[in-house]
C-alpha distance (Angstrom), angle and dihedral (degrees) to the residues before:
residue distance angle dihedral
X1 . . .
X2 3.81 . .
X3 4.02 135.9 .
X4 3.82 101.5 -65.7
X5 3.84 104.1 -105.1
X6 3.82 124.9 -152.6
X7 3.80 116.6 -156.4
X8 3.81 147.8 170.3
X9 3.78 116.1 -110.5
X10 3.42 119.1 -167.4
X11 3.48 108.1 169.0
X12 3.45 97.1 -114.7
X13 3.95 124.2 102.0
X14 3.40 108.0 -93.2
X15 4.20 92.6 56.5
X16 3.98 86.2 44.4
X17 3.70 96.4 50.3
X18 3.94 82.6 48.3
X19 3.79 99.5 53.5
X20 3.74 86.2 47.6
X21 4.00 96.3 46.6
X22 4.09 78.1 44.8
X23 4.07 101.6 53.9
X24 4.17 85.6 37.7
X25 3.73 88.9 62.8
X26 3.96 86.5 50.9
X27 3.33 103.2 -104.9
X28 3.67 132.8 146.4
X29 4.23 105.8 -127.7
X30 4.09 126.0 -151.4
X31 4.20 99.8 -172.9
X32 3.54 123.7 -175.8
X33 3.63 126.5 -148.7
X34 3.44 111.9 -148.0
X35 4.11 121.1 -155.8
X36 3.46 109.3 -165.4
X37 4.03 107.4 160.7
X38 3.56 93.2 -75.1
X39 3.76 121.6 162.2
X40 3.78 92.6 -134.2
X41 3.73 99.6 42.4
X42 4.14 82.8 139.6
X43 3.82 75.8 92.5
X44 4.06 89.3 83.7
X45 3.70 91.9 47.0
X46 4.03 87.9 59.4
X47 3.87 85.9 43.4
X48 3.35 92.3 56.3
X49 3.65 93.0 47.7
X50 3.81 88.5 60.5
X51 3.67 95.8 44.0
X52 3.66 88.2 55.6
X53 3.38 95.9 44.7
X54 4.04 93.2 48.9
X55 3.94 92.4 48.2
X56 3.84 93.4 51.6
X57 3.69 81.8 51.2
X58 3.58 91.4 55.8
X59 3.42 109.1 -111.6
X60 4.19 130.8 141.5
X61 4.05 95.8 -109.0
X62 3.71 129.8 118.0
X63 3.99 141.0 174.2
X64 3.54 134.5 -135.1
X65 3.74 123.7 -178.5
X66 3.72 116.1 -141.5
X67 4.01 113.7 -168.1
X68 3.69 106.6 -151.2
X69 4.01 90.1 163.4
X70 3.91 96.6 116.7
X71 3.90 86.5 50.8
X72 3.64 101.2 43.9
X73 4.02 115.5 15.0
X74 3.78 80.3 92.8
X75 4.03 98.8 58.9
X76 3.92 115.3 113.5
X77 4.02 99.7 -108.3
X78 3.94 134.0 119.4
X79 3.39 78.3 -129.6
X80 3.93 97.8 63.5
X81 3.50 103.3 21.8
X82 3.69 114.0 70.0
X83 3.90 102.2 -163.6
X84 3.76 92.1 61.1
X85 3.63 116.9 90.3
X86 3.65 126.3 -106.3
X87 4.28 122.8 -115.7
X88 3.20 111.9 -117.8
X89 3.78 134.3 -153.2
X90 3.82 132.6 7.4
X91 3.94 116.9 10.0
X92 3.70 98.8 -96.7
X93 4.04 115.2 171.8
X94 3.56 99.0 -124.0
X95 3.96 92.6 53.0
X96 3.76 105.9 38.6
X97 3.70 86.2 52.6
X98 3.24 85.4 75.0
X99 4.25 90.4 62.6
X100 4.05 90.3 51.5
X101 4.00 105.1 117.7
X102 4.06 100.9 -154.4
X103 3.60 118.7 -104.4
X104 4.05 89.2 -9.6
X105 4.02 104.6 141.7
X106 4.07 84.8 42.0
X107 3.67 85.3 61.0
X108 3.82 99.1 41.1
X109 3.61 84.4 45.0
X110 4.18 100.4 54.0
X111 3.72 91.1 56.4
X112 3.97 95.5 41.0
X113 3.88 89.3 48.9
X114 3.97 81.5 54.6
X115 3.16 100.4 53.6
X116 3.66 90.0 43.1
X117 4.03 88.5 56.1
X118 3.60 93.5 52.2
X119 3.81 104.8 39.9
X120 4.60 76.2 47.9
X121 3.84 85.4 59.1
X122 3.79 91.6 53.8
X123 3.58 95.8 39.7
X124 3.94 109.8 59.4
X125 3.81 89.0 -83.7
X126 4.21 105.2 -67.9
X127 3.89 121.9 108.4
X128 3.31 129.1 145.3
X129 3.97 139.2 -153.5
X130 3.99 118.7 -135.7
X131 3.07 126.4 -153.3
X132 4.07 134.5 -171.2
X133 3.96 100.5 -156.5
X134 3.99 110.8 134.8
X135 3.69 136.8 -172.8
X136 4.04 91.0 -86.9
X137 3.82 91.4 71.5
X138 3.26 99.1 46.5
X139 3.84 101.8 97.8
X140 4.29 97.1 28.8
X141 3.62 93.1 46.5
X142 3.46 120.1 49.7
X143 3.98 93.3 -171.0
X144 3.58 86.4 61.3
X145 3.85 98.5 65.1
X146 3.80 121.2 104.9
X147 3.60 100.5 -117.6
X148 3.87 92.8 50.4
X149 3.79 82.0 64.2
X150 3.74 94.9 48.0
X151 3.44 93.4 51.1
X152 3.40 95.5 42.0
X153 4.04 94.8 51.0
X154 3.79 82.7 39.8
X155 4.17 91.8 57.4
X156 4.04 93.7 40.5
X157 3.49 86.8 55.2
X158 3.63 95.8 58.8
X159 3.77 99.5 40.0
X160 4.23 93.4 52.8
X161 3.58 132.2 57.7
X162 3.97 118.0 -121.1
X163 3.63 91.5 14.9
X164 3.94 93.1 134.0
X165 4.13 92.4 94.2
X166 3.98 92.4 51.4
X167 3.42 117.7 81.2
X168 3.86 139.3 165.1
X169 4.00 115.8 -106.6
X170 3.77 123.1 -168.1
X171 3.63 114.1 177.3
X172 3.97 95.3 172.0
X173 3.59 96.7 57.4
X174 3.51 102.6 110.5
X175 3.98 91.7 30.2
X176 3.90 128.0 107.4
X177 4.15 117.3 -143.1
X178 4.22 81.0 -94.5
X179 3.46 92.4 62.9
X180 3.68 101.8 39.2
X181 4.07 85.9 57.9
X182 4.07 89.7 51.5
X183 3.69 85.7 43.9
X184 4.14 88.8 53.0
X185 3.75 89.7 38.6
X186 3.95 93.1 59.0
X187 3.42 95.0 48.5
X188 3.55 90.5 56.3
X189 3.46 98.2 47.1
X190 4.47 79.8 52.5
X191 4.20 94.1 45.4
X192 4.00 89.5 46.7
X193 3.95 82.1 -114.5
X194 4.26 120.7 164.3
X195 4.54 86.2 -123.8
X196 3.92 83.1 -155.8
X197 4.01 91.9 46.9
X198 3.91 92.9 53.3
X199 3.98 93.4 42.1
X200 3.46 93.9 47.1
X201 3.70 87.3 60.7
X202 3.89 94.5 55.6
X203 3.92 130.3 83.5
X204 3.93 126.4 -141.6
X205 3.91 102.1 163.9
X206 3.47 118.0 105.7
X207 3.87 84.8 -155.8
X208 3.21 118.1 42.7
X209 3.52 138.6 165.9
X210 3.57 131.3 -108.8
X211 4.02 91.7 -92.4
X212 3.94 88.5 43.7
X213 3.78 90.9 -92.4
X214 3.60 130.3 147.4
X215 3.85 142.3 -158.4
X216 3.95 86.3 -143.8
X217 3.91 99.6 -123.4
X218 3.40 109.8 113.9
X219 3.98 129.0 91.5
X220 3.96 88.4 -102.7
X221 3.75 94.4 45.1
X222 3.92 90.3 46.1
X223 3.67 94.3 49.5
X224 3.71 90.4 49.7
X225 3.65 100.7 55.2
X226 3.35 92.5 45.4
X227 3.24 92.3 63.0
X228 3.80 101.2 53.4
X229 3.29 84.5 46.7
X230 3.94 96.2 60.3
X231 3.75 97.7 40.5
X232 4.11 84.3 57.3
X233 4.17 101.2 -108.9
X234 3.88 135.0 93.0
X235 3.74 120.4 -106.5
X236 4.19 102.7 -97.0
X237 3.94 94.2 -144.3
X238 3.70 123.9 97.2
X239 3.62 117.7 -101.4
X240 4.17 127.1 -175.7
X241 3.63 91.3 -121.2
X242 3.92 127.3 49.9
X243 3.86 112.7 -87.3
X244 3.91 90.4 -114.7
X245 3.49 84.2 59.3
X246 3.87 102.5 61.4
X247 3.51 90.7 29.2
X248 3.92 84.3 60.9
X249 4.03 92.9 47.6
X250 4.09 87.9 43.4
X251 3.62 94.4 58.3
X252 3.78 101.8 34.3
X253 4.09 82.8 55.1
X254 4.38 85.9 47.5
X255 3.81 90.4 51.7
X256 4.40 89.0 45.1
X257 3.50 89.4 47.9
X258 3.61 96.0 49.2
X259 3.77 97.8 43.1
X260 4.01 83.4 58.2
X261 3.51 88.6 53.2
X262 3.94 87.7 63.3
C-alpha cells in the first residue's frame, strides 16, 4: 500500500481524475468534500456517487463532508453569492476573477494538512496531501500557483509538530484540462473502471441546473468540453442542449480567444 494521501474532492473532474491517478498509484485516499455555499454544490452529490461506486468496487477511498457554509457563504465570489451574476464564456482573467472565493484553497488546505498529520502519526510517520491544481489556474487563481503551495507547506511545517513526513503532492501542475482527462482515462483503463461511467458522475459547471445540467457557457463548462473534445470523445454528462451544440459554442469561443491573442 502507498503513503496515505488526503485530498479535496469536489466532484468536479479535475478532483476525480485525482482520486483515480491517487488509488492507481496504490494508495489508500481520505477526500473531503467541502460545502461552502456554493451554487453548484450538486458537485458533492456526484462525488459521492463515485465514492460509492469505488468502495463497492473495493478500493481504499472514503468521503467526508465538511460544511464550511456559516464560515464562508458570506465571502464576495459568484461562486458564493447567488445574486451576483455568473461569467460567461472563455476563462478570461478579468472575468473569472470574479469566481475567486478569498483565501479558499488555504482553508481547504489547513484542515487537509491536519488530517494528513494525524492519519502520519498512525501510519509510521508518512502522509501526504494531494492536490488537483493544473497549469490553467495558474494565472486566475492565485491559490493555485506553485509557490503558494511551497510556502504554504513551508508555514504548516513550522506551526505543527512532526510535520517533516507530510508533504504537499501535485501531480497536475504542469497539466492542461486535456491532459488531466488522459490522465483519468488511463487510470481507468488500470482500475477496470467504465471512464464514461465515472465522468458522468462528476460536475464542472459553475451553474448548473437543478438536475446538474448545464447550458455549457461558462469558463468551467467551456474548459470542459474542450477537453473531451481534444482527447477525441464527447463529454458523458447530460447537458440542456445537444453536445454538438456546446461543442460548437466551445470552439467558436477557442478560435475568438485565440484570434485576440494575435
Amino acid at each position: 500500500m502507498g503513503i496515505p494521501s488526503v485530498m479535496a474532492l469536489s466532484g468536479g473532474m479535475d478532483s476525480t481524475c485525482l482520486m483515480l491517478h491517487l488509488l492507481r498509484e496504490g494508495h489508500e485516499v481520505t477526500a473531503f468534500g467541502f460545502e461552502y455555499g456554493q451554487r453548484h454544490r450538486l458537485e458533492l452529490d456526484r462525488a459521492k456517487v463515485n465514492v460509492d461506486r469505488l468502495v463497492s468496487r473495493g478500493f481504499p477511498v472514503s468521503l467526508h463532508i465538511v460544511d464550511l457554509r456559516s464560515a464562508m457563504a458570506s465571502l464576495t465570489s459568484a461562486l458564493t453569492d447567488h445574486s451576483m451574476d455568473m461569467p460567461m464564456g472563455h476563462y478570461e482573467e478579468n472575468d473569472m476573477r470574479l469566481t475567486v472565493v478569498p483565501n479558499r484553497n488555504a482553508v481547504f488546505s489547513a484542515l487537509l494538512y491536519a488530517k494528513a498529520l494525524s492519519l502520519a502519526g498512525e501510519q509510521q510517520g508518512r502522509a501526504q496531501v494531494a492536490l488537483g491544481v493544473h497549469s490553467g489556474d495558474h494565472a486566475i487563481y492565485p491559490d493555485c500557483r506553485p509557490e503558494f503551495y511551497e510556502a504554504l507547506e513551508h508555514a504548516f511545517a513550522l506551526g505543527n509538530w512532526d510535520a517533516e513526513g507530510v508533504n504537499f503532492v501535485l501531480p497536475y501542475l504542469a497539466f492542461d484540462k486535456a491532459t488531466i482527462l488522459s490522465d483519468g482515462l488511463a487510470s481507468c483503463d488500470v482500475l477496470e473502471l467504465d471512464f464514461d461511467e465515472v465522468m458522468a458522475s462528476t460536475l464542472t459547471s459553475y451553474q448548473p441546473d437543478e438536475f446538474g445540467r448545464s447550458a455549457g457557457t461558462t469558463g468551467s463548462d467551456v474548459e470542459r468540453i474542450l477537453a473531451f473534445h481534444d482527447i477525441g470523445r464527447k463529454d458523458p454528462v447530460e447537458y440542456t442542449k445537444p453536445w454538438g451544440d456546446v461543442l460548437e459554442h466551445a470552439l467558436f469561443l477557442r478560435r475568438q480567444h485565440q484570434e485576440g491573442q494575435t
